[in-house]
gemmi code that builds the backbone of each chain (N, CA, C; Angstrom):
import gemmi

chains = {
    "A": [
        ("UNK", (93.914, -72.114, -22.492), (94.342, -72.832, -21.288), (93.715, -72.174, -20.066)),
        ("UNK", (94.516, -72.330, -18.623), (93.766, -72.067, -17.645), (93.467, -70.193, -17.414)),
        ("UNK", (94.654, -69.692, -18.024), (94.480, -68.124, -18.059), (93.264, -67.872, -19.027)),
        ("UNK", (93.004, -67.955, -20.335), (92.311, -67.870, -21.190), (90.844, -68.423, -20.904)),
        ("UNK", (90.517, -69.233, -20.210), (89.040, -69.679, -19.353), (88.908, -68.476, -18.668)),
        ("UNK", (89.630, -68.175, -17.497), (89.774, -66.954, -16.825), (88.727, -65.614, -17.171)),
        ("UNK", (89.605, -65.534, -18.567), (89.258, -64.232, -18.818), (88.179, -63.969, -20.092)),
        ("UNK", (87.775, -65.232, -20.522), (86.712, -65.776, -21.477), (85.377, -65.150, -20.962)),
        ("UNK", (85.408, -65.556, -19.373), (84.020, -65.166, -18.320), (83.316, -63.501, -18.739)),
        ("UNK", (84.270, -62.917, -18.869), (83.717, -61.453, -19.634), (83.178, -61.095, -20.774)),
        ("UNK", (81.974, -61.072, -20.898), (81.389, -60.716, -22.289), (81.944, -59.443, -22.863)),
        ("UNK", (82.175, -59.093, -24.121), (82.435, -58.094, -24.539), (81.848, -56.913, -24.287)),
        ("UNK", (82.311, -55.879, -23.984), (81.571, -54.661, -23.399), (81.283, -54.882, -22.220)),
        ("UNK", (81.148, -55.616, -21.193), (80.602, -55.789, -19.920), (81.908, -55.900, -18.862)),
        ("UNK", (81.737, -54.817, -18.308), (82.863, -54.507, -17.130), (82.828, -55.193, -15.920)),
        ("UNK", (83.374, -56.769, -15.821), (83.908, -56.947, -14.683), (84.867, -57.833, -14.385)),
        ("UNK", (85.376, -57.014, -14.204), (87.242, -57.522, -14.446), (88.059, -58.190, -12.852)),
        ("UNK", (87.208, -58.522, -11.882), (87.362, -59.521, -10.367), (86.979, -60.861, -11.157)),
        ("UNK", (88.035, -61.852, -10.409), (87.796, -62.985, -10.690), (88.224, -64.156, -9.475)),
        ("UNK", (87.275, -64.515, -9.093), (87.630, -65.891, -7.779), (88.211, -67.140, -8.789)),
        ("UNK", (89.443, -67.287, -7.842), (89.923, -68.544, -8.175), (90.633, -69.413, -7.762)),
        ("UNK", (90.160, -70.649, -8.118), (90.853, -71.961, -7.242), (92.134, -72.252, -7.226)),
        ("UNK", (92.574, -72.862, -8.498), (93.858, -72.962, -8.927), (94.950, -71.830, -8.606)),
        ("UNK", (96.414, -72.516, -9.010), (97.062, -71.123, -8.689), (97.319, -70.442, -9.705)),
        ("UNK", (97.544, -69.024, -8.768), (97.646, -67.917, -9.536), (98.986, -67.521, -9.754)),
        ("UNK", (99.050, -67.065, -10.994), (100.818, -66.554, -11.593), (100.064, -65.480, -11.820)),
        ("UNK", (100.532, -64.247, -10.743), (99.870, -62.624, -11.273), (100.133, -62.296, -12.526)),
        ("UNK", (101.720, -62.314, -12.761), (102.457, -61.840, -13.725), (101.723, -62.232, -14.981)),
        ("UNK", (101.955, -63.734, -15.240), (101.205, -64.102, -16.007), (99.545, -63.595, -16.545)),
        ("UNK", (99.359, -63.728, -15.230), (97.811, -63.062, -15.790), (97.895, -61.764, -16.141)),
        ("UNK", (98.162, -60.900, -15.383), (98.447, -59.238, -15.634), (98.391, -59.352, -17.099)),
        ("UNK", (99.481, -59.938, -17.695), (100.036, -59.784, -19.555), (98.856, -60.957, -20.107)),
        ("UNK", (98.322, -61.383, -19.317), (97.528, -62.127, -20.380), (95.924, -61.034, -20.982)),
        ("UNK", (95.609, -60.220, -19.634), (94.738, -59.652, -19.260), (94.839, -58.360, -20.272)),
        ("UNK", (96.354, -57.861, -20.089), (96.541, -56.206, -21.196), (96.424, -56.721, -22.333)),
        ("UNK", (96.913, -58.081, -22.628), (97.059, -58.614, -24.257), (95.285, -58.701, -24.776)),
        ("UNK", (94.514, -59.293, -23.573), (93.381, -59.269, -24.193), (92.250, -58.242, -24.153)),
        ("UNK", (92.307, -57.376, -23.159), (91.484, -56.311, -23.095), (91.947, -54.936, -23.416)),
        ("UNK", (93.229, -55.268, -23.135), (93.292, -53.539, -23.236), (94.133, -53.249, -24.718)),
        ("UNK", (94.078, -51.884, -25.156), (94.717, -51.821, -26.130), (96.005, -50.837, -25.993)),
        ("UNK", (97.078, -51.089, -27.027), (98.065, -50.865, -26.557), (98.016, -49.312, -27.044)),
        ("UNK", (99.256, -48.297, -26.606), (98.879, -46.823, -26.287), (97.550, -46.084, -25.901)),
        ("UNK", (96.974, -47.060, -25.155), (95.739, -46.565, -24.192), (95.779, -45.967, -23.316)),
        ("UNK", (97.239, -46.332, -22.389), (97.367, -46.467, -21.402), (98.902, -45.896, -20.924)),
        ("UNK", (99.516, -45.310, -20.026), (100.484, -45.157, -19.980), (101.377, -45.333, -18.239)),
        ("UNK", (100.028, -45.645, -17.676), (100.649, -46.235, -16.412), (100.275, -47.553, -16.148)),
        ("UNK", (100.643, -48.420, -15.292), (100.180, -49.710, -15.080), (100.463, -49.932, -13.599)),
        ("UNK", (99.744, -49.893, -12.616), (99.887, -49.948, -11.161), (99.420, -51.689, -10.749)),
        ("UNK", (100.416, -52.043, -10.074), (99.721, -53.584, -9.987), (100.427, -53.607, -7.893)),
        ("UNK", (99.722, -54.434, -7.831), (99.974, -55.684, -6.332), (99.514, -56.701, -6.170)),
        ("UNK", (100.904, -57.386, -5.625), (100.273, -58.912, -5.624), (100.625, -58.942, -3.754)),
        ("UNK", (99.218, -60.197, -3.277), (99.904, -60.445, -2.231), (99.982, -61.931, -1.817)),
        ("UNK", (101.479, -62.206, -0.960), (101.811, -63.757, -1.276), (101.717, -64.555, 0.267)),
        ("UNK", (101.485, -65.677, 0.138), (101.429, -65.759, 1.584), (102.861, -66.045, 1.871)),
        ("UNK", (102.439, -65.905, 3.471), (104.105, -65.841, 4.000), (103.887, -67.272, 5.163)),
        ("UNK", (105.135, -67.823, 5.644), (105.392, -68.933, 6.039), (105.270, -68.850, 7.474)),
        ("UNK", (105.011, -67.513, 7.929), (105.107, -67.198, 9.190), (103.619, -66.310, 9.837)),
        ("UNK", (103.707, -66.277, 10.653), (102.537, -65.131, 10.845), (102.078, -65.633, 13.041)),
        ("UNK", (102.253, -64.338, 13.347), (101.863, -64.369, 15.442), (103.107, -65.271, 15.613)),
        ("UNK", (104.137, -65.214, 15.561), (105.544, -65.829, 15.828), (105.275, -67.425, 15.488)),
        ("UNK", (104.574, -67.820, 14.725), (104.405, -69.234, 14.542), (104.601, -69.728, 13.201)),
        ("UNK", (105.523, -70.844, 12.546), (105.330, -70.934, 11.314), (104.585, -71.883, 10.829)),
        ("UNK", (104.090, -71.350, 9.463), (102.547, -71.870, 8.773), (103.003, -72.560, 8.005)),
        ("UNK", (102.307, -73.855, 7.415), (102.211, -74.722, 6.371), (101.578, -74.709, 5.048)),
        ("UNK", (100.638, -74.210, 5.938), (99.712, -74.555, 4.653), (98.281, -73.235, 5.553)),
        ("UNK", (97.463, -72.733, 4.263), (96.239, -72.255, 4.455), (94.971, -72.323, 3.874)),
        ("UNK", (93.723, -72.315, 4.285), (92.966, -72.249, 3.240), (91.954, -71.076, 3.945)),
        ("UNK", (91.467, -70.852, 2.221), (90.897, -69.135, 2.295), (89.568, -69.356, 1.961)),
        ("UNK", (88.857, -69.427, 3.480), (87.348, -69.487, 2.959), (86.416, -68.597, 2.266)),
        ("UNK", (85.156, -68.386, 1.496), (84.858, -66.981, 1.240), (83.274, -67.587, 0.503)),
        ("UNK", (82.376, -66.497, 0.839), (81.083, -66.159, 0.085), (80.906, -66.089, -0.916)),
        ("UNK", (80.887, -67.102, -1.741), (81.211, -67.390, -3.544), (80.452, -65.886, -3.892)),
        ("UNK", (78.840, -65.838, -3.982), (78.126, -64.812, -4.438), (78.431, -63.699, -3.950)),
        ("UNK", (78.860, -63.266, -3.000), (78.886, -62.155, -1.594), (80.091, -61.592, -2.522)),
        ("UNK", (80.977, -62.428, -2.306), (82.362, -61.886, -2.098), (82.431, -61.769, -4.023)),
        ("UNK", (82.135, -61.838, -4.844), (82.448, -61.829, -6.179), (81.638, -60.405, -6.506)),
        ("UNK", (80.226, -60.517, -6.130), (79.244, -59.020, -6.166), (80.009, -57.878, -5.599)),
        ("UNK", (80.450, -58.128, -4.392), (81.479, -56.999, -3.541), (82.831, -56.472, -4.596)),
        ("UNK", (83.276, -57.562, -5.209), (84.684, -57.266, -5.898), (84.368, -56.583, -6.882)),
        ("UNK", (82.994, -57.318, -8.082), (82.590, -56.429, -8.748), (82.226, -54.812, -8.779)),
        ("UNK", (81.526, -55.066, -7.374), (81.016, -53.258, -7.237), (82.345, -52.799, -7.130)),
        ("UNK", (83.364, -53.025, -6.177), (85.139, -52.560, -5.891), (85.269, -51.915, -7.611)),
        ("UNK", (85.448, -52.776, -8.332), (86.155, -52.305, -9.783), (84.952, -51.195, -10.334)),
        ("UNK", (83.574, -51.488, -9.877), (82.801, -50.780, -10.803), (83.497, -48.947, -9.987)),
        ("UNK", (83.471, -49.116, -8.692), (83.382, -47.806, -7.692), (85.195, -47.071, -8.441)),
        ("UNK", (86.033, -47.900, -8.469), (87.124, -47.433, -8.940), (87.163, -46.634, -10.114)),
        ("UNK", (86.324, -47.332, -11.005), (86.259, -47.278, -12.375), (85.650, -45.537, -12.369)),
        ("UNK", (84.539, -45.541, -11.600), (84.303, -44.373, -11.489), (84.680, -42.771, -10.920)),
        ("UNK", (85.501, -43.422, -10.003), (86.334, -42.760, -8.583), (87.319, -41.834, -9.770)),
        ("UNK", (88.102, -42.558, -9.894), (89.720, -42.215, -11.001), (89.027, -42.346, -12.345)),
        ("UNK", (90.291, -41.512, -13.008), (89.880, -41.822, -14.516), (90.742, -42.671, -15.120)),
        ("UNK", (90.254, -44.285, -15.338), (91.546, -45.361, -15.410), (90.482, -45.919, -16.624)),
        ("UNK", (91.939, -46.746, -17.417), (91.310, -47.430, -18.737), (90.915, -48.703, -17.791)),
        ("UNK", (91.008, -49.386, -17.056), (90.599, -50.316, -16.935), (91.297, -50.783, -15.306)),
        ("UNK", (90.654, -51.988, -14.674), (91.035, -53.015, -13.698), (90.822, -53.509, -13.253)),
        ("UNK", (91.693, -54.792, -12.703), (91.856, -55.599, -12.530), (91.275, -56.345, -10.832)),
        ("UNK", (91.100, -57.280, -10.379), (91.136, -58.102, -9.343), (91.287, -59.818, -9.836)),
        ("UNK", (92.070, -60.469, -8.972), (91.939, -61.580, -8.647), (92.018, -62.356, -7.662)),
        ("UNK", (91.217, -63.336, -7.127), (91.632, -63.714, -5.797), (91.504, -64.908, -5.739)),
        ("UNK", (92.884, -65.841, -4.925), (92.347, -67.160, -4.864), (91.229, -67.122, -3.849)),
        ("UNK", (91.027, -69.020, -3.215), (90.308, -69.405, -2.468), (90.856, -70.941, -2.507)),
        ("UNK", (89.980, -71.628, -1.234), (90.641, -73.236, -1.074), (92.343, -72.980, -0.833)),
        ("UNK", (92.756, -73.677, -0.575), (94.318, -74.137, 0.153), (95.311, -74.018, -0.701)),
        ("UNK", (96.480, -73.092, -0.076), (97.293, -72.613, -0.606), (98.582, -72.928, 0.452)),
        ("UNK", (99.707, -73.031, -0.136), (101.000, -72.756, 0.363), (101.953, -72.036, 0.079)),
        ("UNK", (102.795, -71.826, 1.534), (103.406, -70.699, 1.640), (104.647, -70.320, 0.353)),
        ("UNK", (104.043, -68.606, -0.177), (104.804, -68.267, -1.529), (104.015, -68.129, -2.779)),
        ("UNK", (102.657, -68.577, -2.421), (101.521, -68.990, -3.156), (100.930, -67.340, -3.334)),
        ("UNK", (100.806, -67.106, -4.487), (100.157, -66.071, -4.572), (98.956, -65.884, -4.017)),
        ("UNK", (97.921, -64.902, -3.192), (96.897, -64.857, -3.151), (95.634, -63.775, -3.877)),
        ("UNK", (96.303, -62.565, -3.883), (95.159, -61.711, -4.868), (96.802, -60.707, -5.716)),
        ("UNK", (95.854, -60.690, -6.329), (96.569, -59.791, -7.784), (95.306, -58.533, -7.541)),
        ("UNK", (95.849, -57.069, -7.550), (94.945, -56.150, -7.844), (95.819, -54.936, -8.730)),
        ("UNK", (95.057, -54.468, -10.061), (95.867, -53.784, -11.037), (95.023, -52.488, -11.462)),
        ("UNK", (95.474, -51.500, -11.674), (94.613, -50.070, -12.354), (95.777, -49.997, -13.296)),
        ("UNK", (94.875, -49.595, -14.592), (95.534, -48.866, -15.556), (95.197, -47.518, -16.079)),
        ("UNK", (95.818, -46.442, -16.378), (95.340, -45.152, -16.450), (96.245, -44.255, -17.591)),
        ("UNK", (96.227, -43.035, -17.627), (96.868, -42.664, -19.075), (98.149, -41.822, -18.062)),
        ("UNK", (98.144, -41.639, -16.822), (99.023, -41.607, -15.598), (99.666, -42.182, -14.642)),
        ("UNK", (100.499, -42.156, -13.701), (100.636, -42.484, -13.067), (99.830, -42.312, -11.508)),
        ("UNK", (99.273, -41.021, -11.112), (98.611, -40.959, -10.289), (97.514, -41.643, -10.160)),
        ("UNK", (96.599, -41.761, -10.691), (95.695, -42.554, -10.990), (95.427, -44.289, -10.560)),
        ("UNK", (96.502, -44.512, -11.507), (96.935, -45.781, -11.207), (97.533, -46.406, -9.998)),
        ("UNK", (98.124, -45.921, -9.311), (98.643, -46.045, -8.141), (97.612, -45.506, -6.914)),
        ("UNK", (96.700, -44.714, -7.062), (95.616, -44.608, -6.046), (95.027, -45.259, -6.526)),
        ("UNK", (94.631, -46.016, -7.318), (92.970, -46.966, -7.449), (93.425, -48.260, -7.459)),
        ("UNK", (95.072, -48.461, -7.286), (95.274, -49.832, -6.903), (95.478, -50.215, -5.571)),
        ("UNK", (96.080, -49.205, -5.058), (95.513, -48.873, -3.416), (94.424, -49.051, -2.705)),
        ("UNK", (93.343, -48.809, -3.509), (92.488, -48.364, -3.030), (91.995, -50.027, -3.101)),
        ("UNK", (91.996, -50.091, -4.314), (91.174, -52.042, -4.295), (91.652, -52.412, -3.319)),
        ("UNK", (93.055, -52.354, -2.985), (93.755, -53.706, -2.216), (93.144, -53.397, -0.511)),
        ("UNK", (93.366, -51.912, 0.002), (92.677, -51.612, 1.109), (91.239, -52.186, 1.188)),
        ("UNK", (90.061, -52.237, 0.335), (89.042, -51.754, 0.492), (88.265, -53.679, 0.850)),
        ("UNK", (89.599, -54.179, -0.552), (89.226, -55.895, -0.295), (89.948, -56.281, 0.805)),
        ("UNK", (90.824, -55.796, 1.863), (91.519, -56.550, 2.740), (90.268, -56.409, 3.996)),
        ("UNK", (89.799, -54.962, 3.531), (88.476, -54.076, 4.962), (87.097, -55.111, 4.882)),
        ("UNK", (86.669, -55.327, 3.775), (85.294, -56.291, 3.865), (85.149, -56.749, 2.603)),
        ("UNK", (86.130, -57.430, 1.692), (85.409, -58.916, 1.092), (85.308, -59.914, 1.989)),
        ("UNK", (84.089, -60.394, 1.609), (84.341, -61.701, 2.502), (85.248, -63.059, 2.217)),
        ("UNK", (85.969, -63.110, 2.885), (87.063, -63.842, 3.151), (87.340, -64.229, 4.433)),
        ("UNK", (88.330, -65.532, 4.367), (88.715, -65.464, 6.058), (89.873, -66.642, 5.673)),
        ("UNK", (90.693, -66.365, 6.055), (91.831, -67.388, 6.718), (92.074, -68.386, 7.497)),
        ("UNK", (92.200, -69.674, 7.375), (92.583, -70.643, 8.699), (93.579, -71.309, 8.172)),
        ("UNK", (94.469, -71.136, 9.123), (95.966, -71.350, 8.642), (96.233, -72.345, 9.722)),
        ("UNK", (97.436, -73.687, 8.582), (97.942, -74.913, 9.339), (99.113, -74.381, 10.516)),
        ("UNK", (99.738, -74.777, 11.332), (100.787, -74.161, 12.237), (100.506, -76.038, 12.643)),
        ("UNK", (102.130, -75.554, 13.818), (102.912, -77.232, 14.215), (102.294, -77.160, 15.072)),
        ("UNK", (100.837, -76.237, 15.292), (100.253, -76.455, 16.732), (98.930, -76.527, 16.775)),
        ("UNK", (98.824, -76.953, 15.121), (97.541, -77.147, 14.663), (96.463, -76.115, 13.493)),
        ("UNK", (95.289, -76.345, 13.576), (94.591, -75.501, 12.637), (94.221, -74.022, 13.607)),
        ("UNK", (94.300, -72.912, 12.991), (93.539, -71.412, 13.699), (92.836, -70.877, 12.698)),
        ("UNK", (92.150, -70.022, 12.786), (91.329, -68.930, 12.408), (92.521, -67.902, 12.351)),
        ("UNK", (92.524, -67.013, 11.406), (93.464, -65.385, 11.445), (92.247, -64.549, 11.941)),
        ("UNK", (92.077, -63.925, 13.074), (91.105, -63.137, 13.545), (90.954, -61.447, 13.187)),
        ("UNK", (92.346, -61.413, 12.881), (91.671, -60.011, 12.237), (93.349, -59.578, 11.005)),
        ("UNK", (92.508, -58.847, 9.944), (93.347, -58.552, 8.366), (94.781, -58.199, 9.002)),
        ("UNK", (95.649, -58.442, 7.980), (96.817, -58.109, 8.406), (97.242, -56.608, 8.226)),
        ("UNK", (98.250, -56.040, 8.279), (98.895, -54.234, 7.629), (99.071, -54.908, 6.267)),
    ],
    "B": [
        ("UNK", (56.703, -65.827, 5.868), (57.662, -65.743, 5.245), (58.731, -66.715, 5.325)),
        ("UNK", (59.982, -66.797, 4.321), (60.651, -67.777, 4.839), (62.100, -67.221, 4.673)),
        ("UNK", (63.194, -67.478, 4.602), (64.085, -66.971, 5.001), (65.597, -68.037, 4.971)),
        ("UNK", (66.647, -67.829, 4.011), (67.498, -68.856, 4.261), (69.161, -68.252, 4.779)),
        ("UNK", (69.409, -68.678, 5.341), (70.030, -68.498, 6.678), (71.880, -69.423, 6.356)),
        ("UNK", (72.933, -68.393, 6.200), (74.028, -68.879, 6.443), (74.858, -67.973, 7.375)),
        ("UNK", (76.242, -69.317, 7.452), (77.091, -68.711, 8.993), (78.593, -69.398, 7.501)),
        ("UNK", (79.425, -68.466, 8.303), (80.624, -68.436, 7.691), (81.913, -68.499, 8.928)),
        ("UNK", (82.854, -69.796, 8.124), (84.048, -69.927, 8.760), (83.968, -69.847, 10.500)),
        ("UNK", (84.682, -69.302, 11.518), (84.866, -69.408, 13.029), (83.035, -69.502, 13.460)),
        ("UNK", (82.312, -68.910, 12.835), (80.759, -68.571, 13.698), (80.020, -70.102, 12.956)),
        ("UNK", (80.737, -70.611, 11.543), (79.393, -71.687, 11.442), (80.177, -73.379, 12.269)),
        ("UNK", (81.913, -72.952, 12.292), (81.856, -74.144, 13.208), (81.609, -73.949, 14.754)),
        ("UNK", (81.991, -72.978, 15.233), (80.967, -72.760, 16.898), (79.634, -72.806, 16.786)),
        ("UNK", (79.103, -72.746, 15.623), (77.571, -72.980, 15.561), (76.728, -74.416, 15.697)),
        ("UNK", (77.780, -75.025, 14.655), (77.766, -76.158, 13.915), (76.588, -76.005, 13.151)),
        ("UNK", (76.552, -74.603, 11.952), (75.485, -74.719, 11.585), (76.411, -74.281, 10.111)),
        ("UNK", (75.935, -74.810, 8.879), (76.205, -73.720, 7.980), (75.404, -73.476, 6.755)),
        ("UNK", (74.231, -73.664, 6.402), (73.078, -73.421, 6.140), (71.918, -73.932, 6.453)),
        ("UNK", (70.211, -73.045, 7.001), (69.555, -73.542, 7.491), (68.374, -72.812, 6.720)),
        ("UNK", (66.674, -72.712, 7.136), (66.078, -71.990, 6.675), (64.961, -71.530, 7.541)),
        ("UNK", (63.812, -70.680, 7.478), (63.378, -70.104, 8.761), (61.923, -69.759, 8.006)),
        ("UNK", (60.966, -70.143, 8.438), (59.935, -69.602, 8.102), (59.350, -68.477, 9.446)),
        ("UNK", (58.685, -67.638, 9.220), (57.846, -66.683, 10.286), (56.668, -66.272, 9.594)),
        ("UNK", (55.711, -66.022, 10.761), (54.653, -65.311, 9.869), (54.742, -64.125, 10.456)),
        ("UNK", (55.490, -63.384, 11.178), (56.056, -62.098, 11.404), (56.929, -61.460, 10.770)),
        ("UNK", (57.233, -59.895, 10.891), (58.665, -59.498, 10.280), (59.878, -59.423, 11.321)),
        ("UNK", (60.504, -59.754, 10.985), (62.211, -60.303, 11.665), (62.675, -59.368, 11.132)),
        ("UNK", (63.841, -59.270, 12.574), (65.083, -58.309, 12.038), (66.050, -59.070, 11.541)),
        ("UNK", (67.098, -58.626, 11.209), (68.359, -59.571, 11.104), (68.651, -60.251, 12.795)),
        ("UNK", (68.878, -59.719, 13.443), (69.123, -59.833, 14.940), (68.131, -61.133, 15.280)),
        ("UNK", (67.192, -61.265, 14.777), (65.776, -61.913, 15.179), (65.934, -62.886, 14.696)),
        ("UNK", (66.877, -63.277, 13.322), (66.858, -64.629, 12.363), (67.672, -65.288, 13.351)),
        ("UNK", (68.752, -64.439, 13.795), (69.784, -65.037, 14.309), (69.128, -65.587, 15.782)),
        ("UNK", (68.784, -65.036, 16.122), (68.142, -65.468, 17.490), (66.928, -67.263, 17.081)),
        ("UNK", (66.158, -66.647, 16.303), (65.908, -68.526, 15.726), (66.368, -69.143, 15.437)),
        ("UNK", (67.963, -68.994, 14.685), (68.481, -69.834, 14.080), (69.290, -70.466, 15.129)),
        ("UNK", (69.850, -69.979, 15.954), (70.546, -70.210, 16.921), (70.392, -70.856, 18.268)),
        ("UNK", (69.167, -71.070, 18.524), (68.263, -70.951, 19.951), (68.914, -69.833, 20.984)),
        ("UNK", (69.197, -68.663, 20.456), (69.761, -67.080, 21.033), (70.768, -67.743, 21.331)),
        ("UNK", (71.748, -67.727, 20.512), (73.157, -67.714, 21.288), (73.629, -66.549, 21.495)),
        ("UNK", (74.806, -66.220, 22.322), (75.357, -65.330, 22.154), (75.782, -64.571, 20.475)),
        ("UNK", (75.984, -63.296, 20.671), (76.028, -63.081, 19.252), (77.253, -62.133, 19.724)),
        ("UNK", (78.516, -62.823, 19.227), (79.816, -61.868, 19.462), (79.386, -60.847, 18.737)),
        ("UNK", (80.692, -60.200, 19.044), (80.588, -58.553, 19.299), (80.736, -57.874, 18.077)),
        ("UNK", (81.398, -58.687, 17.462), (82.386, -58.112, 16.031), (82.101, -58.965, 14.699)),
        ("UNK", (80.425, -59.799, 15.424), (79.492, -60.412, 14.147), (79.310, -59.610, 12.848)),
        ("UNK", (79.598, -59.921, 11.845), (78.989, -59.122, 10.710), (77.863, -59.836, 9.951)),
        ("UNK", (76.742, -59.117, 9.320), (76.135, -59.668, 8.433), (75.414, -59.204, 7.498)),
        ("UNK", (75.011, -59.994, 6.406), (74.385, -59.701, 5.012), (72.850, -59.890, 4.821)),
        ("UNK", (72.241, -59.236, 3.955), (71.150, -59.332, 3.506), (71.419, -59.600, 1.637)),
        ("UNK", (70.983, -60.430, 1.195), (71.478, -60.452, -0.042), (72.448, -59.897, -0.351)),
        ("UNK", (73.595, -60.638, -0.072), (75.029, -60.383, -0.568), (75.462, -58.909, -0.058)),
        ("UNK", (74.606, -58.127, 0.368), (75.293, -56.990, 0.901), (75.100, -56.959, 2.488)),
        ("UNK", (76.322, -55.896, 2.758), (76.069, -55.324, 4.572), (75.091, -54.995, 4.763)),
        ("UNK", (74.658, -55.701, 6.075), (73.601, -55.332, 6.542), (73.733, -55.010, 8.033)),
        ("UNK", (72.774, -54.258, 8.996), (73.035, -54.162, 10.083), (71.813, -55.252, 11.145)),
        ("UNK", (72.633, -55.339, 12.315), (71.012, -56.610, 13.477), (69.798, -55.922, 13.170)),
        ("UNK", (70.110, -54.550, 13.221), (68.218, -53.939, 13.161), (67.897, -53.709, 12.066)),
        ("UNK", (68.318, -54.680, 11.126), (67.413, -54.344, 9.586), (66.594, -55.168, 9.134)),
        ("UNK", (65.000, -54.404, 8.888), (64.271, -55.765, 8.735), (64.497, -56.816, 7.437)),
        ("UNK", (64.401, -58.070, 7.722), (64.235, -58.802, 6.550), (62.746, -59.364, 5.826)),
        ("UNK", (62.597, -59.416, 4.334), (61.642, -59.583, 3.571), (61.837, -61.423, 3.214)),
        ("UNK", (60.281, -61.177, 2.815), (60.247, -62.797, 2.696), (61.204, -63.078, 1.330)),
        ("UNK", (61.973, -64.106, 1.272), (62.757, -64.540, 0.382), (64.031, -63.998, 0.629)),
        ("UNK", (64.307, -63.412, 1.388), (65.530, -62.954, 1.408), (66.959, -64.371, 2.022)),
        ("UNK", (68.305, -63.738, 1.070), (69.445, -64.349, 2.504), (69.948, -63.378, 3.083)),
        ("UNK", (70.179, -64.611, 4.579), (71.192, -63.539, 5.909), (72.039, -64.381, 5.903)),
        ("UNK", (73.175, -63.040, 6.020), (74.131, -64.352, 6.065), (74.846, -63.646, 7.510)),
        ("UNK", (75.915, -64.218, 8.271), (76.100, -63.840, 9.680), (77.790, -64.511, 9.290)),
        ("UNK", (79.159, -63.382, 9.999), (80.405, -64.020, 9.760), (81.088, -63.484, 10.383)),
        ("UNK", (82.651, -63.482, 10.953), (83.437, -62.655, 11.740), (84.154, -62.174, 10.570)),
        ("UNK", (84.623, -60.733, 11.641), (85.676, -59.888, 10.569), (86.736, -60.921, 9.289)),
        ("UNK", (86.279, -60.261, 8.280), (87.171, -60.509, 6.983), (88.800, -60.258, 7.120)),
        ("UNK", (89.772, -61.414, 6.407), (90.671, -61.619, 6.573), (91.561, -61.746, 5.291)),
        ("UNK", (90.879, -61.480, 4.366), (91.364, -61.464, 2.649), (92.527, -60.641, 2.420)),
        ("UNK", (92.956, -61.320, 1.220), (93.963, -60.240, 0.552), (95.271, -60.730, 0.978)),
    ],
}
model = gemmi.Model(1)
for chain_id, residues in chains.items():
    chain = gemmi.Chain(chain_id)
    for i, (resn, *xyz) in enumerate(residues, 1):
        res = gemmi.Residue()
        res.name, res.seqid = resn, gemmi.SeqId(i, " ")
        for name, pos in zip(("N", "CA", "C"), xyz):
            atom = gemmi.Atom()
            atom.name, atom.element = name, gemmi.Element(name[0])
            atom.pos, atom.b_iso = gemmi.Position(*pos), 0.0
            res.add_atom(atom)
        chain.add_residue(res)
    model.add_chain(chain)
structure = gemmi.Structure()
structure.add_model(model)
structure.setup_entities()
């Protein structure tokens, strides 16, 4: 089904575990679809994940609806190098990115980012680290509906 | 040389441009595409841009075949 296309895109042995996507995203779902298929079980003994969701509000105005523009090639090469630089940074069995794109509403998941490691330290700095590093320069951008029309988000949120 | 040329989100609708292409028989900077592509517009302050999918800076030269791409600060995640 739509998780299993997903994660089909990875040839065996070939590390790159970012994935742009249209449809919506159920992190959860994916997360367990993702350990069930790549990773093996007592590999691993931490599992660091974040998801982030949009919110209904944002500059005292409330939002409807958004859509998340982005550099199909740019922004997928960038995510890739992200997991490759992690991969190397920490010593983690594996991780994760996902990110939508196109129009979403509020509650709507938008990126899932996960490290797995045989620790907890590990895991929790290199999932940090994705989520900082993609909020600083993947290319992406925001223009969000409001009762006062369409905007641009001009600069990343905390 | 020739050169193909994109603008992303707030810069390609103030542009009204969002892909174009550029021939020169000179070498161009990044700064320089933008200046043809544009008829010199202003180039805000907090422009970012690419040379084949990666950061690039205005004073970096570009090679024939290459993309530039030109966008405001990223908003992901």
């Amino acid at each position: 089904m739509v998780m299993k296309s997903l994660f089909s895109r990875r040839s065996p042995g070939v590390n790159m575990p970012a994935f742009l996507l249209e449809h919506t995203l159920n992190p959860l779902q994916e997360l367990e679809q993702y350990q069930n298929t790549h990773l093996t079980a007592g590999s691993y003994g931490a599992t660091a994940s974040f998801t982030g969701t949009m919110r209904d509000f944002n500059a005292g105005d409330n939002v409807q609806q958004m859509t998340l523009e982005h550099y199909p090639e740019m922004t997928q090469k960038f995510l890739d190098q992200l997991c490759n630089e992690v991969m190397s940074k920490w010593s983690l069995v594996d991780c994760l990115i996902i990110h939508r794109f196109g129009t979403m509403k509020p509650g709507d998941a938008i990126v899932l980012t996960a490290a797995w490691s045989a620790h907890r330290k590990e895991a929790f700095s290199a999932c940090r680290y994705l989520m900082e590093e993609l909020k600083a320069r993947a290319p992406f951008w925001k223009k969000e509906t409001t009762g006062k029309g369409q905007r641009w988000v001009h600069e990343a949120g905390d | 040389m020739s050169i193909e040329v994109k603008f992303f989100a707030s810069l390609r609708e103030t542009l009204g441009i969002e892909s174009t292409s550029i021939t020169s028989s000179a070498g161009l900077t990044v700064r320089e595409v933008w200046d043809s592509t544009t008829d010199s517009a202003a180039y805000p302050v907090n422009t970012l841009c690419a040379i084949n999918m990666d950061y690039a800076h205005q004073d970096d030269a570009v090679k024939d075949g290459d993309e530039v791409a030109f966008f405001p600060p990223v908003t992901g995640g």
